[in-house]
C-alpha positions, 0 to 999 in steps of 0.5 A, a space after each residue: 371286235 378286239 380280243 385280248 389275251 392275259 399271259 402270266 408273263 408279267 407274273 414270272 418276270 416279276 417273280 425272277 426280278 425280285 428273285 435276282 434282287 433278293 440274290 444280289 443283296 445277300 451276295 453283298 451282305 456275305 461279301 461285305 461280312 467277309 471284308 470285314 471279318 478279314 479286316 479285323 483279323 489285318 487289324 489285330 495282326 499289326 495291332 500286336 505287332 506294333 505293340 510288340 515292338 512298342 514293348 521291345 522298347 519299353 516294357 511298361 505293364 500297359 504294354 504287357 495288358 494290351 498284349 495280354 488281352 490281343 494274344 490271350 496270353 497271362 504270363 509275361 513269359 509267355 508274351 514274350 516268347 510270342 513277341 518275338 517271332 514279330 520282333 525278327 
């Protein structure tokens, strides 16, 4: 005669398994939203560098609205004192 026996392990392995998978794709989702987050703000940073020095050269209007919407800033006076500190 053969006895057998159930044991819920196989309940809790499969509990902690789904557990660690569930862990593991938020740790990638908060990850990658942080890589992107940061690399947006890179991108901005160099976007208002260059069309500092873009305007340092050519003081066109376009330039003066890229920098208008980038630095939420209206006055040309006031785009040009921030574009300074990127100038020096």
């Amino acid at each position: 005669m053969k006895l057998e026996l159930k044991t819920e392990n196989d309940k809790h392995t499969k509990w902690l398994s789904n557990f660690f998978r569930v862990s593991f794709t938020f740790a990638l989702i908060i990850i990658f939203c942080d890589t992107v987050l940061k690399l947006g703000v890179i991108s901005r940073h160099y976007q208002i560098e260059y069309n500092c020095s873009l305007l340092s050269v050519e003081t066109s209007q376009s330039n003066f609205r890229e920098l208008s919407k980038l630095s939420k800033l209206k006055s040309k006076q006031k785009i040009w004192e921030f574009c300074r500190e990127f100038i020096e």
